[in-house]
Structure formats: structure tokens, C-alpha cells
C-alpha positions in Angstrom: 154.2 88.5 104.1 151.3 86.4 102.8 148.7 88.6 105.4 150.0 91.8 103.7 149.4 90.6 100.4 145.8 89.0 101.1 144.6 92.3 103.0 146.0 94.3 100.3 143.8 92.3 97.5 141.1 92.2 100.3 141.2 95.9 99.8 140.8 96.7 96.2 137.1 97.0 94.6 135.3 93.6 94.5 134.7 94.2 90.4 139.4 94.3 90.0 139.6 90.4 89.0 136.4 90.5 86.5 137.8 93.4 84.9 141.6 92.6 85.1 140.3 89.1 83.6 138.2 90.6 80.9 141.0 92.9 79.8 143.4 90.2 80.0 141.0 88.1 77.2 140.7 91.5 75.4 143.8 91.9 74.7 144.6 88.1 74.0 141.9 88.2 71.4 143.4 91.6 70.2 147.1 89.6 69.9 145.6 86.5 68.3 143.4 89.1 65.4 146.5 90.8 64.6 149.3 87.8 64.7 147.9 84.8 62.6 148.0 81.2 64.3 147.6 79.5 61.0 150.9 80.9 59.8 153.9 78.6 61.5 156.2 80.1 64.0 153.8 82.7 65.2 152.9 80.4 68.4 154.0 77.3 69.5 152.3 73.9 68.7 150.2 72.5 71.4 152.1 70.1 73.5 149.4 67.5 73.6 149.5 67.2 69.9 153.5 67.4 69.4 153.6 64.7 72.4 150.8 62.1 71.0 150.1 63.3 67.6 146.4 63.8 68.4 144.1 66.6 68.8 142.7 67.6 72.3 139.8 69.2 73.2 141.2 72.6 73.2 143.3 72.2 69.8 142.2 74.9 67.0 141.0 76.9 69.8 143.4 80.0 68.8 142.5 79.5 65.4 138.4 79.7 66.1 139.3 83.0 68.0 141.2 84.3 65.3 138.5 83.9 63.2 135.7 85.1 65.6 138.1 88.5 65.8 137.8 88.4 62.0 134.0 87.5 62.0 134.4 84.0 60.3 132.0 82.2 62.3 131.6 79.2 60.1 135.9 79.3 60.2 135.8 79.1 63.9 133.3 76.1 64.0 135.6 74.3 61.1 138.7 74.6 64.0 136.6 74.0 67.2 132.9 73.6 67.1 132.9 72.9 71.2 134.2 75.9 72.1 132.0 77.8 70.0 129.4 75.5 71.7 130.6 76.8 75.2 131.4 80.7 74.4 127.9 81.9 74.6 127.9 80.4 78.2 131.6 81.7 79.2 130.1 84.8 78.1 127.3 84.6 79.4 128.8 83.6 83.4 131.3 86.2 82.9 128.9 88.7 82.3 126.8 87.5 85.2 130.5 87.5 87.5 131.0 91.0 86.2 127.6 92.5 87.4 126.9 91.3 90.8 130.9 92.6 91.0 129.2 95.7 91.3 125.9 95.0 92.5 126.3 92.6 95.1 123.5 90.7 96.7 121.9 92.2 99.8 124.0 91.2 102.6 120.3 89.0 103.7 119.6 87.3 101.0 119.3 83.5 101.3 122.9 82.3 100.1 122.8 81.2 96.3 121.9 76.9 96.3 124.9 75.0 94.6 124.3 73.2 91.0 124.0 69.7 91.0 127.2 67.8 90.5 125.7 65.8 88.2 126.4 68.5 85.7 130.2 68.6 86.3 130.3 65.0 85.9 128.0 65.9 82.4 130.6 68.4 81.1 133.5 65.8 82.0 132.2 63.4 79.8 131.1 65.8 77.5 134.7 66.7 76.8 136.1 63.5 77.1 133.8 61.9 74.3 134.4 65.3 71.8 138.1 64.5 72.8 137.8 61.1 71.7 135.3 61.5 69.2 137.3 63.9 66.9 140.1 61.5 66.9 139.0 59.0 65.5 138.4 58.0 61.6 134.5 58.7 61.7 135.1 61.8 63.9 137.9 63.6 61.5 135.0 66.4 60.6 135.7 67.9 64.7 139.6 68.3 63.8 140.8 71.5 63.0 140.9 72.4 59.9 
């Protein structure tokens, strides 16, 4: 059953995921534009916070994209200035994803040279010091808001 299901994906147009993925994002951010996190009972609180009582990375997150769909971009830094930080790039890789979905690399071309992991190990600690950061007293300016 699992061979059926891999040559049936195998199959479909190399550009399916990048635009299933992109419509799926499209129509979250349609969702969150139209149904307000900031009101209560709309979407459930994160469990991270309801468990420990402090904010994660990805806390206000919905709330920045609410008010990216409603052009506040100054709201959307007061929720979560790191992932306003990192949207340009999302956007930017998923852009890059969607074209060479279409226009693929010549089947000789020399295979693409992997990042350093040094910048993985950059954006780990990157997160985990924002994480940290906006939690404590000095740091209360990165908590949603």
C-alpha cells in the first residue's frame, strides 16, 4: 500500500506541495484576517503558555499575522518582532522553492553545496536567547502585547 501511494505522489507535477503549501498559508492568513485572535474563545491559548505561564518564541505569532492581513505593521512587531524578523526570509525561500518547482535545474548541473551548520546551530540559539530574553523583567518589551 505504501508503494502505491509514493508512486502516486511521485506522479503529480513537482510544483503540487509549494502550491498546496502556499494555499494552505493563504487561506490560514485569510481565517486569522477575518476571525480575530485578540478576542477570547476564537482560538485556543497556546499550550506552552497555559502549561508554564510564559511566552515562547512563537507566542503572538497569530496576532502579528492578523495584523499583517490588516496592514498594522508596527501591531505585528508589538506581538512578535522575531517573526517579523524571519518573514521576509520564509518568503523569500518559499519563493525560491516555488520557482525552481517549475524550472528545475539542468539535470548537469553541479549539485547545490550544503550551508554550513554553523548557521543552524546560529538560529538555535537565536531562538533560544529571544525565548528567554522576552521572559524576563528587562525583556518584557518582546511579549506580546
Amino acid at each position: 500500500m505504501t508503494g502505491t501511494f509514493t508512486s502516486a505522489w511521485q506522479r503529480l507535477h513537482p510544483a503540487t506541495a509549494p502550491l498546496l503549501l502556499g494555499g494552505a498559508g493563504l487561506a490560514g492568513a485569510t481565517l486569522l484576517h477575518f476571525v480575530n485572535p485578540n478576542e477570547q474563545g476564537n482560538y485556543p491559548v497556546c499550550p506552552w503558555l497555559l502549561v508554564t505561564g510564559t511566552w515562547c518564541p512563537g507566542c503572538g505569532s497569530m496576532r502579528a499575522v492578523h495584523a499583517l492581513t490588516n496592514l498594522d505593521i508596527v501591531g505585528a512587531a508589538q506581538m512578535n518582532v522575531f517573526f517579523l524578523a524571519v518573514l521576509p526570509y520564509l518568503g523569500y525561500a518559499y519563493g525560491k522553492w516555488l520557482y525552481r518547482s517549475f524550472r528545475p535545474a539542468p539535470p548537469k548541473a553541479a549539485p547545490a553545496r550544503m550551508p554550513s551548520p554553523m548557521w543552524l546551530y546560529g538560529l538555535v540559539v537565536v531562538i533560544l536567547a529571544y525565548w528567554v530574553v522576552r521572559n524576563l523583567p528587562f525583556g518584557a518589551f518582546l511579549a506580546p502585547g
